[in-house]
Backbone as a ProteinNet text record, in pm:
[ID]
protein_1_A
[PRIMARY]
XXXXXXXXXXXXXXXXXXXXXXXXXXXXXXXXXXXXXXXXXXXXXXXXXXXXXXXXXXXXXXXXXXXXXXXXXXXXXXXXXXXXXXXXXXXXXXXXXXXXXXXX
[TERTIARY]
2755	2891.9	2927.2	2858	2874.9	2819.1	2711	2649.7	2762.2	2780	2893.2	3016.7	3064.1	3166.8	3092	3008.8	2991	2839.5	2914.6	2828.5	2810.5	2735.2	2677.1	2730.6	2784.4	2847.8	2759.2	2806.6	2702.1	2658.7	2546.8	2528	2570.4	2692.5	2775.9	2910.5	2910.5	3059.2	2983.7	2845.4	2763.4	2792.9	2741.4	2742.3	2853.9	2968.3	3108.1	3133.4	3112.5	3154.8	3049.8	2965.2	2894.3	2942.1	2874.9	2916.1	3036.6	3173.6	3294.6	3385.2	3304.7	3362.1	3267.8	3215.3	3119.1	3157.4	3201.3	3245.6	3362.5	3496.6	3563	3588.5	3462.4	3465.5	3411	3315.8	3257.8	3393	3480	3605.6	3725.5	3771.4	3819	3777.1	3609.5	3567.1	3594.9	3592.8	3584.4	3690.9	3825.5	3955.4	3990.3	3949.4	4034.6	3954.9	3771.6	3719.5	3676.1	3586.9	3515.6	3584.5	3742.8	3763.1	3894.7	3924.7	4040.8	3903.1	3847.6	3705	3690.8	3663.7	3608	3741.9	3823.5	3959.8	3984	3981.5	4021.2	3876.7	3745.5	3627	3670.8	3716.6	3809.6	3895.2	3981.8	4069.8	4059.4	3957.4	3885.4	3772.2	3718.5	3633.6	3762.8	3850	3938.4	4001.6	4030.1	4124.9	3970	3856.4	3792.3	3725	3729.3	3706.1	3851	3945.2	4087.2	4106.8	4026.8	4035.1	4011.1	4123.8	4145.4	4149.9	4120.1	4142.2	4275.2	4267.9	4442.7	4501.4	4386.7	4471.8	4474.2	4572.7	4561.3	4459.6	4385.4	4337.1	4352.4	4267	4299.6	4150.9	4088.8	3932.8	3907.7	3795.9	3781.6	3789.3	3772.4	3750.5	3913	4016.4	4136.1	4172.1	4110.7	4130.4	4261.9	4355.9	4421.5	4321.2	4343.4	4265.8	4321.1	4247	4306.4	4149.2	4119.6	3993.8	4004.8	3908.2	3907.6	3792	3691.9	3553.6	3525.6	3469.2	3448	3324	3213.3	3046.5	3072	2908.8	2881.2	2943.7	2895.3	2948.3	2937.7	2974.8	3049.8	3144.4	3259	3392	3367.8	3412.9	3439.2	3613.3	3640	3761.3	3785.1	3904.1	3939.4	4070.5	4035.7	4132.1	4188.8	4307.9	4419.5	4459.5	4563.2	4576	4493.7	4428.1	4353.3	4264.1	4229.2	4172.9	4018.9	4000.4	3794.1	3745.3	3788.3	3723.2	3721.5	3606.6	3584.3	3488.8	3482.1	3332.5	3304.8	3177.4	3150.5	3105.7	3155.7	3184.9	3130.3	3081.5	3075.5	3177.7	3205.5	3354.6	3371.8	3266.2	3286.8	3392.7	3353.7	3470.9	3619.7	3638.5	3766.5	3846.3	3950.2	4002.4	4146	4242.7	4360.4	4368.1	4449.3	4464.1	4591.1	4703.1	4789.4	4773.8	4882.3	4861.6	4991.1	4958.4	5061.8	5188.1	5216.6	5348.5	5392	5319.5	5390.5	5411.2	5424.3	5463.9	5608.9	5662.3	5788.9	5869
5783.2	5751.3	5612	5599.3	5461.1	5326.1	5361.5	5244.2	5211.5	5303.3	5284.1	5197	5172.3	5118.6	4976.4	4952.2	4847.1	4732.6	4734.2	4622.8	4484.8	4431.6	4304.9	4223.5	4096.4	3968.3	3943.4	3955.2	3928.2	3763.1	3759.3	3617	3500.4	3535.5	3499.1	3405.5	3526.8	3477.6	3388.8	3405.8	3364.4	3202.6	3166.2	3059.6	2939.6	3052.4	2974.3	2942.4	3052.8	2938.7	2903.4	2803.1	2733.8	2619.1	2589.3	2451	2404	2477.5	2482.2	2373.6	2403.8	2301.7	2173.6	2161.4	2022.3	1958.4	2059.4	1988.4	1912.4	1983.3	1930.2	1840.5	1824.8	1754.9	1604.5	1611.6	1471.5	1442	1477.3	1457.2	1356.8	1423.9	1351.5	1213.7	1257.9	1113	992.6	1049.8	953.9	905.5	1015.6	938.8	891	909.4	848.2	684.8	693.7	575.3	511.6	572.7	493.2	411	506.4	439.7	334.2	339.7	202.1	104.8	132.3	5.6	-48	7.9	-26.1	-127.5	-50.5	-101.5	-245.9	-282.5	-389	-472.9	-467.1	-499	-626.9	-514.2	-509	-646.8	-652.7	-725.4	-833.2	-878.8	-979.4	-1030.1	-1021.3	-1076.1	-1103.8	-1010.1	-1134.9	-1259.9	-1218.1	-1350.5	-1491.4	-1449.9	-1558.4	-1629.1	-1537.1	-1545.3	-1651.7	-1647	-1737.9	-1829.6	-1865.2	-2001.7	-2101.9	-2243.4	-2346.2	-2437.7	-2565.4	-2699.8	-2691.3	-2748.8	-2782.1	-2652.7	-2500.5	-2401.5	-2453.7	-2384.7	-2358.6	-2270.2	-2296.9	-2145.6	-2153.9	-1979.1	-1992.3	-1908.8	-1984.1	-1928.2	-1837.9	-1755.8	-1640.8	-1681	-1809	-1830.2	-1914.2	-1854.6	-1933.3	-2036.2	-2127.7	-2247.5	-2271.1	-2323.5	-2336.2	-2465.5	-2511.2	-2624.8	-2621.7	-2748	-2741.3	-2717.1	-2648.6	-2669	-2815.6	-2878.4	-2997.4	-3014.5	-2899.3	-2899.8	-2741.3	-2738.1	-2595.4	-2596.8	-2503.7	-2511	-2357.2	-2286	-2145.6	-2085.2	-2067.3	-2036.6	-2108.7	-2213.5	-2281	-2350.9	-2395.6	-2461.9	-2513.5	-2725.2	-2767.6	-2794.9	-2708.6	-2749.2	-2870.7	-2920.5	-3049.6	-2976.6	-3057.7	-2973.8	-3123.3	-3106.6	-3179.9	-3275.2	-3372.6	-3453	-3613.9	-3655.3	-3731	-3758.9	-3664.5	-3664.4	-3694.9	-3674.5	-3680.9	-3585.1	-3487.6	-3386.7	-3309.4	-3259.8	-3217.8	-3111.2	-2992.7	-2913.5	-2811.7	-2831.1	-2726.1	-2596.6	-2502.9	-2333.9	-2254.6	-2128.7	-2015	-1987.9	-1927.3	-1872.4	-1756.9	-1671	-1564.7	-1594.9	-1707.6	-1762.3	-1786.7	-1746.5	-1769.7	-1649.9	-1603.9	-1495.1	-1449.3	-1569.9	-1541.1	-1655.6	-1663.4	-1821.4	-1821.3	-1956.2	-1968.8	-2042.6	-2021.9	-2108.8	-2201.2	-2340.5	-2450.1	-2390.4	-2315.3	-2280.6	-2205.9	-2116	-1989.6	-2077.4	-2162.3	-2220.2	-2289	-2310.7	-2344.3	-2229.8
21090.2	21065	21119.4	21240.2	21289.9	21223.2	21164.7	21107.2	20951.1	20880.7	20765.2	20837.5	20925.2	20988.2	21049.2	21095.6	21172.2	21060.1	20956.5	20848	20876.6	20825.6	20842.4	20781.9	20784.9	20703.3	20563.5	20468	20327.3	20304	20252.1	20265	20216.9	20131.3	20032.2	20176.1	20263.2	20360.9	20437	20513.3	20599.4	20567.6	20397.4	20357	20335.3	20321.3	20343.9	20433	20532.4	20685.3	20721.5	20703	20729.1	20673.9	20535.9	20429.6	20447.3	20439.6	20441.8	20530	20632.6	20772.4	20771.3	20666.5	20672	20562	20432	20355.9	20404.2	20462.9	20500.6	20567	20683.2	20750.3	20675.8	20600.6	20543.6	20423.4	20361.2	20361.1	20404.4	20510.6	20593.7	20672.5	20706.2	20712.6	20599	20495.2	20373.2	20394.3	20386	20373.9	20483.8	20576.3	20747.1	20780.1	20711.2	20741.5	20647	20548.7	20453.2	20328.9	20297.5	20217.1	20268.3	20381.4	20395.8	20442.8	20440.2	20478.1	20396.2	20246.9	20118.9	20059	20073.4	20062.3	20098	20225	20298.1	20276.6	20232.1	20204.7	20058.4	19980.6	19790	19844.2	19960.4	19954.5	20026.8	20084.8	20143.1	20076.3	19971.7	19854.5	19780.8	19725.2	19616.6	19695.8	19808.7	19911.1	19905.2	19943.1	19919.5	19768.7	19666.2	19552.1	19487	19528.6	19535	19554.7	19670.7	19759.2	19679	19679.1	19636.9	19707.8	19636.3	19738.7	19763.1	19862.5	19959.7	19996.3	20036.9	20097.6	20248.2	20269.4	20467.9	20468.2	20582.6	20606.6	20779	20782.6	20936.4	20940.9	21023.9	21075.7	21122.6	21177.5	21181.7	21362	21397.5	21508	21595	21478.2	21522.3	21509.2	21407.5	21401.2	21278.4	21235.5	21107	21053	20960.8	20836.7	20721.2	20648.8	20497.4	20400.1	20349.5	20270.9	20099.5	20150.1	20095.6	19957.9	20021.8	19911.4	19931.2	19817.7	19772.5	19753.9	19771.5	19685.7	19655	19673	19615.7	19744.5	19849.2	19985.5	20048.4	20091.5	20143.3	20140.9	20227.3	20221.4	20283.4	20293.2	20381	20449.4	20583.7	20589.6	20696.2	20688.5	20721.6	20836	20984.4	21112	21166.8	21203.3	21269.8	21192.9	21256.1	21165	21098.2	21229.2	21225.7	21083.9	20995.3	20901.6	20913.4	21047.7	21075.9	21101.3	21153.3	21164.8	21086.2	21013.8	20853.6	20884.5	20870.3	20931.1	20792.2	20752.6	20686.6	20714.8	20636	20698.6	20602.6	20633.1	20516.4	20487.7	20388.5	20341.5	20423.2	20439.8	20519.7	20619.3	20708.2	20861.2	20810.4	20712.9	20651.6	20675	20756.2	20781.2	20734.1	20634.4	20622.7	20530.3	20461.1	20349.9	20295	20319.7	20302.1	20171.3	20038.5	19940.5	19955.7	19916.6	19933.2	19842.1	19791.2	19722.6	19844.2	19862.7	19984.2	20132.4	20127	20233.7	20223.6	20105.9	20130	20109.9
[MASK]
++++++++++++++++++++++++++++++++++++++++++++++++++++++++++++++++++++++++++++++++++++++++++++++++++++++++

């Protein structure tokens, strides 16, 4: 009589709570990390895919500039006013870009 009362989990439930909390869990990873990554990834290739002569930019290392020359990856930008100091950069070091309209 006792054994009819005290049954075993079928392997059907076993399997749900198992997978269940992993599915969910790789989930939430997606939405909490992978995809505002991909996201902000999306939106930092078009910002450098954009870049024009005479933007501001502002370096990855804090610097503001004006970019003066363009190649495949590389920019040369041009810092202070003096007009000599000219350094060529990957585009990558490019962290923010002002366009000469959005400035007035």
């Amino acid at each position: 009589m006792y054994s009819i009362l005290l049954s075993t989990p079928s392997t059907g439930d076993m399997l749900v709570s198992t997978v269940l909390p992993m599915i969910l869990l790789f989930a939430f990873m997606y939405f909490i990390m992978i995809r505002p990554q991909q996201k902000e990834e999306k939106k930092k290739n078009l910002m450098l895919s954009e870049l024009a002569v005479g933007d501001t930019v502002l370096t990855t290392s804090g610097f503001y500039g004006t970019i003066i020359d363009i190649s495949d990856d590389t920019v040369i930008v041009e810092f202070g006013n003096n007009r000599n100091c000219r350094i060529p950069m990957q585009k990558a070091a490019v962290a923010m870009v002002e366009k000469p309209e959005d400035a007035q």
